[in-house]
N, C-alpha and C positions, 0 to 999 in steps of 0.2 A: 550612597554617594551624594554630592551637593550639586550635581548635575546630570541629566541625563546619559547614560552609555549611550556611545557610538558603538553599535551594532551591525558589525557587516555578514552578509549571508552571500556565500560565494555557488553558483551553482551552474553547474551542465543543462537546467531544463528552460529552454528559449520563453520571449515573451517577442508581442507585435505593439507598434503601437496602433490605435485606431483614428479616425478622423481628428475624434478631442485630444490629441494624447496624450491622451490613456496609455499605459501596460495592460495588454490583455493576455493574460496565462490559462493554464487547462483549471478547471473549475475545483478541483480536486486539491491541485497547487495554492489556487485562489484560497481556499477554506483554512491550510495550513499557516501559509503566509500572515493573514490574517488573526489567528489564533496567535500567533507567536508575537506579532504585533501588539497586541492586547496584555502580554504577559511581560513581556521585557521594554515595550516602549519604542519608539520608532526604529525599523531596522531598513540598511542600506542592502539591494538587493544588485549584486554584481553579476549578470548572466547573459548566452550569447541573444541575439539582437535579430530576428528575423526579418524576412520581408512578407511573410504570410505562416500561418500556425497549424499546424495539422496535430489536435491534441491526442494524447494515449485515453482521454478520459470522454467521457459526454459529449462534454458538450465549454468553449471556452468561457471566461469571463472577465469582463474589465476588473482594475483593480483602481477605487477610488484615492484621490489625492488625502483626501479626509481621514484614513486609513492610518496616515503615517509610515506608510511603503514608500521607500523612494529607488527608482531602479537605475543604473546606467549599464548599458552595454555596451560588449564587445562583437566582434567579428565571428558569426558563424566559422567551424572547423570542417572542412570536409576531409580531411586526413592528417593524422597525428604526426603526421611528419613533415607536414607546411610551415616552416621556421619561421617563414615572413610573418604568416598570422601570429606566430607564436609569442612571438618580439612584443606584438600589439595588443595580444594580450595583457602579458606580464607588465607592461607600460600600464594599462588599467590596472591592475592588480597591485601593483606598488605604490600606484598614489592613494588607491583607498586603504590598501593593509597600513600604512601610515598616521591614518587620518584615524584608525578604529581600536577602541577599545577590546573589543570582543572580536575574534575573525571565526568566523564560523562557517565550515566544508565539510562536505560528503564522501562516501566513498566515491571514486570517477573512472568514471565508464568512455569507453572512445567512441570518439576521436580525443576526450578532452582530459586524458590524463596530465596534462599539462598546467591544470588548476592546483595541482596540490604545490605547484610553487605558494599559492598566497597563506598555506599552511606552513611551509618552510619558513617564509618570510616571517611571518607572523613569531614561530617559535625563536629565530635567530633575532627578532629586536624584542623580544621575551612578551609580547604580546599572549594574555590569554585567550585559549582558542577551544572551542567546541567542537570536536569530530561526531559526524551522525552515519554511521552505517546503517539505511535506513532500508536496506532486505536484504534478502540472503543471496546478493547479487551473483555470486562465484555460483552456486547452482543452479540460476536462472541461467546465467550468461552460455554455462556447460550446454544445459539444454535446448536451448534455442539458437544459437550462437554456435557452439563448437563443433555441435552434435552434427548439424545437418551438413557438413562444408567434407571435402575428403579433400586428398592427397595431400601437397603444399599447404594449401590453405588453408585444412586442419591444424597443419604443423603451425602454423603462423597464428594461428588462433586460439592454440593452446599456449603458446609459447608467451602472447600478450595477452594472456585472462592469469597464467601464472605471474608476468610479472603485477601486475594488479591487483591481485592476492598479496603479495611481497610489498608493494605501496602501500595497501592498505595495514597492512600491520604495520608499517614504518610509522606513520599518521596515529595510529592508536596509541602506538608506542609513545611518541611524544605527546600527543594531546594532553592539557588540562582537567578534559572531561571527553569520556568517550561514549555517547548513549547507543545502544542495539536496539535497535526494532526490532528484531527477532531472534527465537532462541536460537536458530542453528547459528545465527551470526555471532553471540555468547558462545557456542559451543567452538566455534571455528578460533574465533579473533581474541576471546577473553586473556589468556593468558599473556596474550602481545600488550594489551592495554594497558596504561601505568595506574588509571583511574578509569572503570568503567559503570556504567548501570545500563540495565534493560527496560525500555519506555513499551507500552502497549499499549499505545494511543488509540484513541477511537476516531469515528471521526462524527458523531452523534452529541449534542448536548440532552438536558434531563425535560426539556420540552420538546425534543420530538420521541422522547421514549412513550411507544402508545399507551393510550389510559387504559386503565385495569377492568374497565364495563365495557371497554371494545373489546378487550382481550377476551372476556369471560364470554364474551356474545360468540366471537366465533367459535372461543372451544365449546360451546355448548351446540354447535353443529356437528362436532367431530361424531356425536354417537349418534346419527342419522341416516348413516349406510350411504355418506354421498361418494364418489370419487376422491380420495386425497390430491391438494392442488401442491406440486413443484415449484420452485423458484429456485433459481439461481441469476445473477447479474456480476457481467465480468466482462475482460477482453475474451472473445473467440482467438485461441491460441491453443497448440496441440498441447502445452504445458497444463493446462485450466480441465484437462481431462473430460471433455465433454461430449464426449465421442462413448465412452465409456458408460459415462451417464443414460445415452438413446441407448446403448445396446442391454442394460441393466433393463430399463421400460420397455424392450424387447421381447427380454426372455420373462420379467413380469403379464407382460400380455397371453406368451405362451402360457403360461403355468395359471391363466385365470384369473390375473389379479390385473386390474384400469387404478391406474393411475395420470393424473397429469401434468404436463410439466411447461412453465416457462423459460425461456435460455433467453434473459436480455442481454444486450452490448453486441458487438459484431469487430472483425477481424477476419483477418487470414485465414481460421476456418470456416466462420459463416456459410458460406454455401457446399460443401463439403457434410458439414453437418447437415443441412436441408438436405443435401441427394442420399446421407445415410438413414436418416427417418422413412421417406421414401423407399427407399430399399429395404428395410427392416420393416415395412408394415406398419409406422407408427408415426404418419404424419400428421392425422389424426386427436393424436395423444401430444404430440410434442411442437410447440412454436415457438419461435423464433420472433420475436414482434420487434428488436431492434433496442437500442440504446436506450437510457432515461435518464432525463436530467438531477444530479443530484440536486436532492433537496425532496419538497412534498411529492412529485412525481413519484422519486423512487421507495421513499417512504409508502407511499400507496399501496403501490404494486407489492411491496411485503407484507404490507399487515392483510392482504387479502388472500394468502398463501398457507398452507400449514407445514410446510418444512421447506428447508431451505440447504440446498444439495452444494457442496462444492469440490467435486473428487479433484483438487488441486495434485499433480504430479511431484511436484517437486515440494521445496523446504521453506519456500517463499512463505509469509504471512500477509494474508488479505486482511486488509481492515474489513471487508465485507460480512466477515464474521461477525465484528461488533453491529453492523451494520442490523444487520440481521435481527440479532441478540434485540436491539435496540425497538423492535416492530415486531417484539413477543415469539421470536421464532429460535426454534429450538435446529442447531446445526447438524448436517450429515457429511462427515468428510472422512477423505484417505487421511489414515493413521500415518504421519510425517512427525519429523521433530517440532514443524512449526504450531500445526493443527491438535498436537498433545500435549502440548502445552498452553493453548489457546481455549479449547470446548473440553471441559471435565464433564469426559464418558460416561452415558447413563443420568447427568443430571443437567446440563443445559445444551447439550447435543448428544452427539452418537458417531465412533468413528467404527469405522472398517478398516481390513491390509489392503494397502496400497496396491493400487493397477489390477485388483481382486474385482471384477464386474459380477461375477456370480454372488462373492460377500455382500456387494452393493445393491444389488436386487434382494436376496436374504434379508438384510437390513431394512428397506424398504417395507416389503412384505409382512415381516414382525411389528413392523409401526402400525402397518394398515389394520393388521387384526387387534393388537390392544391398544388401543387409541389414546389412553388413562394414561400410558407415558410420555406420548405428546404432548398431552395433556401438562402433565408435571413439569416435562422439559419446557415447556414454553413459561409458564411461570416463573420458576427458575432461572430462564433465561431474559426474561423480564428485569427481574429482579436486581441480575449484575449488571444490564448497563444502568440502571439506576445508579449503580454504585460508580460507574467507570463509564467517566464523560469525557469528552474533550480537554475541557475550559481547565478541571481539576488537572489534567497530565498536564500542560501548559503552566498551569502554579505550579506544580512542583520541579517542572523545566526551567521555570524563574528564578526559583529559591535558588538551586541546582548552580546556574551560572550566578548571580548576584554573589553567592557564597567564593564563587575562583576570586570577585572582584575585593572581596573584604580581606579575603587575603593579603592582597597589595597593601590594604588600609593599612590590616594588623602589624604586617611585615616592615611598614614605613617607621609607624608609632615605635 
């Protein structure tokens, strides 16, 4: 094109401003935001407007003017069925779906199912539009969400994650381009889609992949008869399976085998988890040290680990995998449709059946004695995020959209 695209990114996830202001988002958002900036050119960020930010991730961070981020917000939602906000929304959403070349939305989650008006909008003034369903949100939502609510409010809660499910494929349905984060989300949504692909982003570039004489240094500790060290890093949530994780290093104690383990991040289970360590004998073995800020911090904390544990519950895909991958560490996860399709079995990790704690000890245990497939798996695992960086999903995200826009070109000509 002979001028920059207007890029709008329409989203549910809040930003604050700070003294200078700044937009300051969760550091995680920050890293994304930033990356897609980089690949398509300045993008207009439409999302609600806090007055103080409590991130799902680390830790927050400003986002520089320099960047070419530019945000305006709307009215936090505290229920989907406040019209007045609603109104004041869609007022914002229509003068920038207007104003934008590309409108670009996620699946949405409440209270703010109400955003995919600027999707509607966008396809009725034939505006190309980007849909990102970017987890396998209908079985997160299940679990954590519908699971735990009973009587009415079950009913109520299933009743709006189904119609959600039904929005969502409405959206794919029309989308230009629909990308999946993850496969169950392919396996769920593909067929609704008119035009889709599956992205498997990381969130690593090929300079923080660790060097291969640090790699080689610690696997030449592995045959020394030390302890094997644990890592996992995540939200503390009953979903994240970490409860399973202490009871697997449990019954490995029983049976003779030390192991040890880190659990960073914290959440709603965090202390929960500390009383069941405690109770199981293995407080010992297993800590809790808290959060780490993306970036070198958590980089650290992994490449000083020899396996990297994540008995996720559910369908969700953790970029933490790649995370992992990325700090020479070879994966241990429940066998899900997201996690088998992510760590190829036996050579850059190792799955087990799902909610299986005895498999997961078992598993463990056969690491611990032939150490030469950690060994393998960490190279290996080295190896692909070499291959599968950030920067590159982002190019081909560019290509991806620029290509809807040539369209129009060809279509004029």
């Amino acid at each position: 094109m002979n001028r920059p695209i207007r890029y709008l990114l329409v989203t549910h996830i809040p930003f604050v401003l700070n003294s200078e202001g700044q937009p300051v988002v969760d550091s995680l958002w920050a890293r994304d935001l930033t990356g897609l900036a980089k690949s398509v050119g300045p993008i207009h960020v439409v999302a609600p407007q806090l007055e103080s930010l409590k991130t799902l991730g680390p830790n927050p961070e400003a986002i520089s003017s320099m960047t070419g981020i530019v945000f305006r917000g709307f009215p936090p939602m505290k229920s989907a069925r406040s019209l007045a906000t609603i109104l004041k929304i869609r007022k914002v959403l229509r003068e920038e779906v207007k104003l934008a070349d590309v409108v670009h939305t996620s699946n949405f989650f409440p209270p703010y199912t109400c955003l995919a008006y600027a999707h509607d909008l966008a396809v009725r003034l034939g505006k190309k539009t980007v849909f990102v369903i970017a987890e396998d949100f209908h079985d997160m939502l299940s679990w954590e969400w519908v699971r735990p609510s009973l009587g009415l409010n079950r009913w109520r809660r299933e009743r709006s994650l189904r119609a959600m499910d039904s929005l969502t494929r409405k959206c794919a349905g029309t989308a230009s381009l629909t990308m999946m984060h993850t496969p169950a989300a392919v396996e769920r949504y593909r067929l609704s889609a008119r035009n889709s692909v599956m992205i498997r982003q990381p969130g690593h570039e090929e300079s923080q992949v660790i060097d291969a004489k640090v790699l080689n240094a610690r696997l030449s500790s592995l045959g020394r008869g030390r302890a094997l060290q644990l890592t996992t890093a995540c939200r503390h949530a009953s979903l994240k399976g970490l409860d399973l994780l202490i009871r697997a290093i449990g019954l490995l104690r029983e049976r003779g085998t030390i192991v040890y383990a880190n659990l960073y991040g914290s959440g709603p289970e965090t202390e929960r988890l500390r009383q069941l360590t405690v109770a199981l004998g293995v407080a010992h073995l297993v800590q809790l040290p808290g959060s780490l800020a993306v970036g070198e911090q958590l980089d650290k904390a992994l490449r000083e680990s020899d396996l990297f544990v994540m008995p996720h519950r559910t369908t969700d895909f953790g970029r933490a995998f790649f995370d992992a991958m990325a700090a020479g560490l070879p994966v241990l996860a429940f066998r899900t449709p997201a996690s088998a399709a992510t760590i190829y079995d036996g050579q850059d990790g190792f799955l087990t059946p799902l909610d299986d704690v005895q498999g997961l000890a078992e598993r463990i245990a056969m690491l611990d004695r032939e150490r030469f497939l950690l060994g393998d798996a960490s190279i290996e695992a080295r190896r692909r995020a070499l291959n599968n960086t950030r920067s590159e999903w982002y190019r081909m995200r560019a290509e991806w959209t620029f290509s809807l826009l040539e369209e129009n070109q060809n279509a004029a000509a």
